[in-house]
N, C-alpha and C positions, 0 to 999 in steps of 0.2 A: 355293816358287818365286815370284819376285814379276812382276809384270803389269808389261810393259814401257808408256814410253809411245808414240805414234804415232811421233814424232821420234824417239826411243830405237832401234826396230824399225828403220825408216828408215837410222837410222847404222850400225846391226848388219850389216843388208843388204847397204849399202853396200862396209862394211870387208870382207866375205866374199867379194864380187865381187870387186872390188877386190885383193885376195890370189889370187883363180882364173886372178883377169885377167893377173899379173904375169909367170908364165912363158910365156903364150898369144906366139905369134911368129902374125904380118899379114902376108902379101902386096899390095903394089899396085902394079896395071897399070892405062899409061897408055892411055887410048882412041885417041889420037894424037901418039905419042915426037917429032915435030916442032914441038907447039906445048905452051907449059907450060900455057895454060889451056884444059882440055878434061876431060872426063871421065873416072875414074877410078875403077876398082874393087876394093875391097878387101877380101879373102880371109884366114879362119881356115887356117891348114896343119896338117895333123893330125898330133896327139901321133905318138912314138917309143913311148912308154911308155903305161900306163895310169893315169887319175886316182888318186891312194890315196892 
């Protein structure tokens, strides 16, 4: 096995998230639906299915 480098790891990491991240579906709610600039929170919604 060879020894990655710090960058190398770093992009590995990256590309795995990256891949976890793509089916993940966000919720956000607006703190006040009358003005566009305000506070906003945003939320993971939980799988149907399980990770595998």
């Amino acid at each position: 096995m060879t020894e990655l480098t710090d960058e190398e790891l770093i992009e590995r990491e990256l590309q795995a998230r990256q891949k976890r991240a793509k089916p993940e579906k966000m919720r956000v709610r607006s703190a006040d639906t009358s003005k566009p600039w305000t506070d906003y929170e945003v939320s993971r919604k939980p799988r149907a299915e399980p990770i595998g």
